[in-house]
Each structure stands twice: as C-alpha cells, then as structure tokens.
Short mmCIF file of the C-alpha atoms (twelve columns), coordinates in Angstrom:
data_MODEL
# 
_entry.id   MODEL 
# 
loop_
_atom_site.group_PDB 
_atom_site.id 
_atom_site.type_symbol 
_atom_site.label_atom_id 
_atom_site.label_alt_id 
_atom_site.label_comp_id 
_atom_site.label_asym_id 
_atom_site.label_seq_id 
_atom_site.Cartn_x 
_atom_site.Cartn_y 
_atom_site.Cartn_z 
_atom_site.pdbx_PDB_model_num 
ATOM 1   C CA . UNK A 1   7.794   5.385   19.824  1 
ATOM 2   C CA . UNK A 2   8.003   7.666   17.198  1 
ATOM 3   C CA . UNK A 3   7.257   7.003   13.571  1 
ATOM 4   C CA . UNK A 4   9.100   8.854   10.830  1 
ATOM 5   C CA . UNK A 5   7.021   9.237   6.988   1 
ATOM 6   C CA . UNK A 6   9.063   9.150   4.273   1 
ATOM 7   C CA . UNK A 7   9.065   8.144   0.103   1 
ATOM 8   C CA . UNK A 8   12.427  5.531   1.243   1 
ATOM 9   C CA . UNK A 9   13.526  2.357   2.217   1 
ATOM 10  C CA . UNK A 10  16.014  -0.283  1.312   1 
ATOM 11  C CA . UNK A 11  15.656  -3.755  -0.110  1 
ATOM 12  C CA . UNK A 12  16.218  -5.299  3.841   1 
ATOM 13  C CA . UNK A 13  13.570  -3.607  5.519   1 
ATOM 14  C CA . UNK A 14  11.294  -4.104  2.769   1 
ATOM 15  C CA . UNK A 15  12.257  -7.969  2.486   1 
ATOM 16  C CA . UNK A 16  12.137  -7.940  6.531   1 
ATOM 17  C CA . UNK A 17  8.536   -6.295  6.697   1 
ATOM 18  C CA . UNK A 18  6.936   -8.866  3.936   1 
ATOM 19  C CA . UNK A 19  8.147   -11.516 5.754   1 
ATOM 20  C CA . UNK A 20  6.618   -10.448 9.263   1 
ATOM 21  C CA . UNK A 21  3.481   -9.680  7.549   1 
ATOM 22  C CA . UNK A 22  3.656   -12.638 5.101   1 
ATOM 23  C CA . UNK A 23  0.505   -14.233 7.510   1 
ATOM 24  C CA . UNK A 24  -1.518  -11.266 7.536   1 
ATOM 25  C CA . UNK A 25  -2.342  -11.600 3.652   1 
ATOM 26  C CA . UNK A 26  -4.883  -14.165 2.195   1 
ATOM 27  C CA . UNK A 27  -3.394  -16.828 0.818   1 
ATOM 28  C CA . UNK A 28  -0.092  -15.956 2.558   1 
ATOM 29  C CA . UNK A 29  2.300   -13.697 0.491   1 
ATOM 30  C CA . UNK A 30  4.884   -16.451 -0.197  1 
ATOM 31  C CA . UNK A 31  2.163   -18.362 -1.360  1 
ATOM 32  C CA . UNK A 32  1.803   -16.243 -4.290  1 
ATOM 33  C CA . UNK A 33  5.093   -14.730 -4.883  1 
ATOM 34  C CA . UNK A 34  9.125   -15.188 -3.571  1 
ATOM 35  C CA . UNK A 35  9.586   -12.102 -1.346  1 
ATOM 36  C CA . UNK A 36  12.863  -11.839 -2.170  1 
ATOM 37  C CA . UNK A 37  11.794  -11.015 -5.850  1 
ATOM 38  C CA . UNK A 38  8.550   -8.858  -4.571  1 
ATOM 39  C CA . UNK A 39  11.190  -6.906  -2.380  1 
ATOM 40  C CA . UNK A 40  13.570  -6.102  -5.556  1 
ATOM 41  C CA . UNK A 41  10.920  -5.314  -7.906  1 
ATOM 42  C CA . UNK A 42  9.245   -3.103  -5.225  1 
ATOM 43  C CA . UNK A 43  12.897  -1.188  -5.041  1 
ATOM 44  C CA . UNK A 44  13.230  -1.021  -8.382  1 
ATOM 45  C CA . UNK A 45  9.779   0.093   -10.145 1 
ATOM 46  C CA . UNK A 46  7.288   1.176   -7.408  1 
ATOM 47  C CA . UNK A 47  6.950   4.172   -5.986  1 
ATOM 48  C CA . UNK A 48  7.227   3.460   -2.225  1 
ATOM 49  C CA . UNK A 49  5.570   5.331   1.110   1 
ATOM 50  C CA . UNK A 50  7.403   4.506   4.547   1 
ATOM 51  C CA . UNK A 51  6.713   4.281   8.174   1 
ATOM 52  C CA . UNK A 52  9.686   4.099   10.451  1 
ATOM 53  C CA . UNK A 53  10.029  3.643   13.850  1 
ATOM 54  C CA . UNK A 54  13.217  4.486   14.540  1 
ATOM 55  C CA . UNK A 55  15.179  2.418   11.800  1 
ATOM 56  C CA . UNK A 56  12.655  -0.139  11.664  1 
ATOM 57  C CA . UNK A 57  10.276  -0.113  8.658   1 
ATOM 58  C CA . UNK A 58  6.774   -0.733  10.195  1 
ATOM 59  C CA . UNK A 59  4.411   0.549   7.456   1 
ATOM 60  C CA . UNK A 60  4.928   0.455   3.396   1 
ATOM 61  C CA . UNK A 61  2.541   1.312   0.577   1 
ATOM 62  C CA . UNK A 62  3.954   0.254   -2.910  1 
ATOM 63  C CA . UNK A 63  2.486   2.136   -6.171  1 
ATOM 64  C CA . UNK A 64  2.866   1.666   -9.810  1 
ATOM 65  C CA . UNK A 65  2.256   5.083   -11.500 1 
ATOM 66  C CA . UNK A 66  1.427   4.825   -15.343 1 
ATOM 67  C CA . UNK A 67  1.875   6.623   -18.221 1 
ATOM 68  C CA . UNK A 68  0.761   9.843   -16.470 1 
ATOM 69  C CA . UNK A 69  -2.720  8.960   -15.668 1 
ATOM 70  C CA . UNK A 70  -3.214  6.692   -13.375 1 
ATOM 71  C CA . UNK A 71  -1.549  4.744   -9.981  1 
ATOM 72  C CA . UNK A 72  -2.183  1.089   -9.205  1 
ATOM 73  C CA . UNK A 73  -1.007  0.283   -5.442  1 
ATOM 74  C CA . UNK A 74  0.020   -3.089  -5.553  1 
ATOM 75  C CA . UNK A 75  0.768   -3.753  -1.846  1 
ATOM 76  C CA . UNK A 76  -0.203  -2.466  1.985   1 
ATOM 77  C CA . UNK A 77  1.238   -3.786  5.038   1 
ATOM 78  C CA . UNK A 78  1.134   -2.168  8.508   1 
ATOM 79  C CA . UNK A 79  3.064   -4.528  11.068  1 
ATOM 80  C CA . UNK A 80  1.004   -6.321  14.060  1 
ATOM 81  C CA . UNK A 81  2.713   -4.142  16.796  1 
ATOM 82  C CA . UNK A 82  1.879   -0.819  15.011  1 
ATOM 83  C CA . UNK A 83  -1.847  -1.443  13.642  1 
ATOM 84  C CA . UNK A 84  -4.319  1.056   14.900  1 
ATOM 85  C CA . UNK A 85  -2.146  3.838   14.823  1 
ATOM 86  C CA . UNK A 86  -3.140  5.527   12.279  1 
ATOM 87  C CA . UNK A 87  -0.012  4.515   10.067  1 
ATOM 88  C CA . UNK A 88  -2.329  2.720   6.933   1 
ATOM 89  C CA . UNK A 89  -4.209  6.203   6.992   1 
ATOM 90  C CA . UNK A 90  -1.664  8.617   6.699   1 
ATOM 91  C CA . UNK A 91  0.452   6.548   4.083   1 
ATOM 92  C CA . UNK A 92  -2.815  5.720   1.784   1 
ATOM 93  C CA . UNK A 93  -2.896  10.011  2.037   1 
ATOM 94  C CA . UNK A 94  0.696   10.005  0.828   1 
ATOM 95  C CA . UNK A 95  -0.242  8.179   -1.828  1 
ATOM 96  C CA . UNK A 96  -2.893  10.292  -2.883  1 
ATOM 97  C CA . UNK A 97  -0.965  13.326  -2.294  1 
ATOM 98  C CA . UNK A 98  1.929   11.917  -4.970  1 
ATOM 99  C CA . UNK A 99  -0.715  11.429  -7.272  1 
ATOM 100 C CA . UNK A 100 -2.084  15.323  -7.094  1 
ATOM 101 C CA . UNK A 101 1.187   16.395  -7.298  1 
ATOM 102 C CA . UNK A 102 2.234   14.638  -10.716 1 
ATOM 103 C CA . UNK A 103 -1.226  15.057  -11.870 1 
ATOM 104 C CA . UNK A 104 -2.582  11.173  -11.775 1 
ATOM 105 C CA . UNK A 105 -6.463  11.575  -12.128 1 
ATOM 106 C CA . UNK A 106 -6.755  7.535   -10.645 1 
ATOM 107 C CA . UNK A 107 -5.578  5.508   -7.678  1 
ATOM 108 C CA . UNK A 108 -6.841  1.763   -8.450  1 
ATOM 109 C CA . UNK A 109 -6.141  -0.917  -5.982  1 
ATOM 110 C CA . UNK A 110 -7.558  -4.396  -5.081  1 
ATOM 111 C CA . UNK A 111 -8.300  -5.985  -1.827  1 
ATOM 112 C CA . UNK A 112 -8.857  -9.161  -0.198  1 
ATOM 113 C CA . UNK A 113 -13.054 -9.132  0.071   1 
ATOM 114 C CA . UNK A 114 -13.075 -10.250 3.908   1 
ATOM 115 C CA . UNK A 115 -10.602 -7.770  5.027   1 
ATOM 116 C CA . UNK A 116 -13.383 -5.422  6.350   1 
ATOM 117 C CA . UNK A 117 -10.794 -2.450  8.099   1 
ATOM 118 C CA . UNK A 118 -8.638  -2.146  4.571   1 
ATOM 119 C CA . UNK A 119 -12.121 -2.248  3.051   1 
ATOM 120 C CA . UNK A 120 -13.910 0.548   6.005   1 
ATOM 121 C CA . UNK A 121 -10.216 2.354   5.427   1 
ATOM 122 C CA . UNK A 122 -10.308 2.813   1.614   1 
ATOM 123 C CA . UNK A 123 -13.882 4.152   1.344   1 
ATOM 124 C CA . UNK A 124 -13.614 6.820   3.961   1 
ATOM 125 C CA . UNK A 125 -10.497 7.999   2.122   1 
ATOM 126 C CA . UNK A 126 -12.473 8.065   -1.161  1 
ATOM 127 C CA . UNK A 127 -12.298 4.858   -2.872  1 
ATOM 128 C CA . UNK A 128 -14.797 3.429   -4.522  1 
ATOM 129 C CA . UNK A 129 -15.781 -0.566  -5.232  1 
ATOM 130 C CA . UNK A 130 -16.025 -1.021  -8.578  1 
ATOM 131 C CA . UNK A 131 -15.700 -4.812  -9.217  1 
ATOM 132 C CA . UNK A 132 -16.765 -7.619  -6.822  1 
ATOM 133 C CA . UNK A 133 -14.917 -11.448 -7.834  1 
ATOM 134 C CA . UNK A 134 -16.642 -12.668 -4.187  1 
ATOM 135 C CA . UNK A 135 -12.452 -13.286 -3.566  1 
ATOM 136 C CA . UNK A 136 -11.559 -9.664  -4.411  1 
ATOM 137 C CA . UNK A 137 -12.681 -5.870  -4.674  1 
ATOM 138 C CA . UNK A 138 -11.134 -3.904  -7.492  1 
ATOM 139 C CA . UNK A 139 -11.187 -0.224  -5.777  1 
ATOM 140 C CA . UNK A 140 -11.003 3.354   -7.143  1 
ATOM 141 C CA . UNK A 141 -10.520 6.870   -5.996  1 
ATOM 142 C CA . UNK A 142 -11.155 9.343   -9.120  1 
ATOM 143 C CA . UNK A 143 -8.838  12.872  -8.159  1 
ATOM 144 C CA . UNK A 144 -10.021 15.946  -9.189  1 
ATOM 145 C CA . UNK A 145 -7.396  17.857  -10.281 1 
ATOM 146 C CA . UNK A 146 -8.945  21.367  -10.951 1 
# 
C-alpha cells in the first residue's frame, strides 16, 4: 500500500468515497444532502486535499476559502480500511499549509460532538472549541502569519 497526497480528484472518486463513508457520519450523509450534488459542488467550489492509494481515493478534506481571510472545511472522510494511518493528520496539515501559503489567518470547522478521535485530532493540530450546540463543536485554529 502506498498512499499518494495530492490537491486532485475527480467527481467519481469523490462521489465513490461519500458513499462508502456515507455511515460513518451522524445522521448519515445522504440523510442530509444528495451525494451526487455534495460531489459536484465539492469539484466545483472547494478546495480539495487527496489521499490515494493507488487510483483509489481513500482520504479527502474539502475547504471553502473566503474572501482572503479565512477557510471553512466543510467535510473529512478517511475510509474504514485506511483509518489509523495517519491519513486525517497529514491532510488536516495540508490544509493548514494552503492556508499559510495564501495568507488565511482562520481554519473554522464543525464536528459531530461524540466523535472523540476527529475531536482528540483537531486540538493537537491546533484547533480550538469555540461553540458547544451539545450536537456540534464549532472549531478554530487562529494562523500566525508573521
């Protein structure tokens, strides 16, 4: 196995990976949205970070960047088979990375409240909780760009 980090992917393998991790949200992705529309809008206006083993897309972070100062990542999947590998880690520090480089001083992201690893994840790469709905966190990371 060898995983290959990249900024691309096509509308398949994006439609193919929300649909084998559809279960692992809460409610259920489909529940809340068609994943043949979150695929396309994913292609077409976020800012996407890849894991691929071989040509199989096995890890994707999808990030809204706006109006030059600040990022919103709007979606996190890891599939089953490849969880524990480290793949979450070093795309969430892609993420970051893009952000430095174009000078975004924000990364804001929400997560499900009993998902404990995303949760144990975020804060040791900087994020912050900053709102509590019992359902959801609302997370931060503030970059310091000097």
């Amino acid at each position: 196995m060898t995983i290959n980090f990249s900024r691309k992917s096509d509308y398949e393998s994006i439609y193919l990976l929300l649909q084998e991790c559809n279960e692992d949200f809460y409610p259920p992705l489909n529940k809340r949205i068609k994943l043949s529309y979150f695929a396309e809008k994913i292609i077409n206006n976020a800012i996407t970070f890849c894991a691929h083993d071989s040509h199989k897309l096995v890890g994707l972070i999808s990030c809204y960047y706006n109006n030059g100062s600040y990022g919103f990542i709007n979606h996190v999947s890891v599939h089953s088979e490849y969880k524990g590998l480290g793949i979450a880690k070093t795309l969430m520090n892609m993420c970051v990375d893009y952000a430095i480089d174009n000078f975004y001083s924000i990364i804001i992201l929400k997560v499900f409240s009993e998902n404990e690893a995303a949760i144990k994840l975020y804060t040791k790469l900087g994020f912050k909780i900053i709102e509590d709905d019992s359902d959801y966190l609302v997370m931060i990371r503030v970059i310091d760009l000097e």
